[in-house]
N, C-alpha and C positions, 0 to 999 in steps of 0.2 A: 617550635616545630610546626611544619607546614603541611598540610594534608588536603592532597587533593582526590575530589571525586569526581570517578566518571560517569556518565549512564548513557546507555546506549541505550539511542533510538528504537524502540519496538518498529518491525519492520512486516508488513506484509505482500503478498501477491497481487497484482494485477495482472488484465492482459489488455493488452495495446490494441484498439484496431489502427489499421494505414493511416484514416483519417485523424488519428489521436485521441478518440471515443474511447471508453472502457466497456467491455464485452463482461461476460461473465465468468467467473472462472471455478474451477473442481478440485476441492481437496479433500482427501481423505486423511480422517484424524485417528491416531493409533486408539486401540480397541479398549485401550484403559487409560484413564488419567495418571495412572502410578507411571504410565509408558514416558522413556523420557525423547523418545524421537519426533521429531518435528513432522510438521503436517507437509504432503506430498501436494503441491497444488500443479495441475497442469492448465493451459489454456487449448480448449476446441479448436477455438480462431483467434487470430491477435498472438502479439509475444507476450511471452512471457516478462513482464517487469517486476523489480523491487518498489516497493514504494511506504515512505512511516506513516505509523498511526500515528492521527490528530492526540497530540495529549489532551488532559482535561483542559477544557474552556475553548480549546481551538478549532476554530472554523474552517472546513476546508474550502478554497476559492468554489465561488456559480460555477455549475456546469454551463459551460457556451463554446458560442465556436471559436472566439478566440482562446479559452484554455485549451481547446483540443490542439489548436494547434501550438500552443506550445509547447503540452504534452509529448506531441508527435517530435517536434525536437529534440527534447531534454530527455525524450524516454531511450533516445539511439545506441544509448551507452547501455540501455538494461535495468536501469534503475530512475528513479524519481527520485532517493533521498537528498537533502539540499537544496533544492534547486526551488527555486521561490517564485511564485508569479504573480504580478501586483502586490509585492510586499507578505506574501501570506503564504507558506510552505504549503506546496502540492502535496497533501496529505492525503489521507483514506478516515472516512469514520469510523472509529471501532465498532465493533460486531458486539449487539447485545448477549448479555447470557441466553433471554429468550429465544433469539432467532437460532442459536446453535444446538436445540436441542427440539426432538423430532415431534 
């Protein structure tokens, strides 16, 4: 018997500026943990992009101007997941417990 597993990528928010840069972006997170609704993120400025978290151990590529601007390509679709630059998925670093909490 043959058993396959999937797992999907944990996916979060960015927002794009023109030049490919990442801006800061606003989410509000439901008012309880027991809430099963996902967090509403909007962007000020920039689009709105998807983009995955780094798993454990992954680096995400230097910030520079050549990642911006590959960014500013690969993000046209609305998303980053996938998409690889110098060998190393355009990831996001995950957000510490500490930093989410007031």
């Amino acid at each position: 018997m043959l058993v396959a597993l999937w797992f999907a990528a944990a996916v979060t928010t960015v927002c794009l500026e023109v030049d490919g840069s990442l801006s800061p972006v606003i989410c509000k997170a439901p008012s309880s943990r027991l809430d099963a609704r996902r967090e509403v993120c909007e962007c000020p400025t920039g689009r709105r992009t998807e983009a995955p978290i780094c798993a454990a151990g992954e680096v995400p590529p230097s910030d520079n101007r050549a990642l911006n601007v590959f960014r500013r390509k690969a993000g046209q679709d609305g998303s980053l997941v996938g998409d690889r630059f110098q060998g190393r998925p355009v990831c996001v670093p995950p957000a510490s417990a500490a930093s989410r909490r007031p």
